[in-house]
C-alpha positions, 0 to 999 in steps of 0.5 A: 723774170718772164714767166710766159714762153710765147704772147697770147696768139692774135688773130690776123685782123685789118689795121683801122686808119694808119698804124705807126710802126715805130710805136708798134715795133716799140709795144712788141718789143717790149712784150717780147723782154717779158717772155722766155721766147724773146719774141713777140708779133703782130699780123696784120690783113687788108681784109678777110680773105686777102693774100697778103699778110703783114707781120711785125716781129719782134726779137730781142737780142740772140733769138733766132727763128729757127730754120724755115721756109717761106709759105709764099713770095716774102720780103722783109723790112728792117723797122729797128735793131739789127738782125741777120737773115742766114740762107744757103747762098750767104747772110744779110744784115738789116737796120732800120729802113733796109729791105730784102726779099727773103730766099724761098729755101731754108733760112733763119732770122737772128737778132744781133740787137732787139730788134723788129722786122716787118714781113711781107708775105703773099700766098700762091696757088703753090703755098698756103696763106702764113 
């Protein structure tokens, strides 16, 4: 029974070499089964101070980031699972391999299966860094 809501909060750091994202989507999915949140994430930098950010996120199946809106230019890549991203203009659906660029207004993210996507954020003058 998962006692913890959220995973401990990790600091945004530079990957070291090459990362497998398979293998990385597979960790965080299984720390998410073990929180009442469902959901666990991994951000990741080129380097201090960049604009970019990287984030795995994992949900298990039924969560759902709840409405929201981006902080800057986003897409989004499907790593495993399936999960909906819902927006006034209609819905997509990712799997493995799909990508889209996220609306700028509200949105929401819904895992159909445990799932992991891999968000691609950048920071403009306008928005402040995720």
């Amino acid at each position: 029974m998962a006692t913890d809501v959220h995973a401990p909060r990790r600091t945004p750091t530079p990957t070291e070499g090459p990362l497998d994202l398979r293998h990385a989507a597979q960790e965080l999915l299984s720390e998410a089964s073990q929180l009442r949140s469902g959901r666990s994430a991994r951000t990741m930098t080129p380097g201090p101070g960049s604009p970019l950010k990287q984030t795995l996120l994992a949900l298990t199946a039924g969560q759902q980031l709840q409405e929201h809106v981006a902080p800057g230019p986003t897409t989004l890549l499907g790593i495993h699972g399936t999960c909906v991203l819902t927006h006034d203009d209609g819905a997509l659906t990712l799997t493995d391999g799909l990508w889209a660029a996220c609306p700028t207004g509200p949105h929401t993210l819904e895992a159909i299966s445990d799932c992991v996507v891999l968000l691609t954020v950048t920071s403009t003058d306008d928005a402040p860094a995720a």
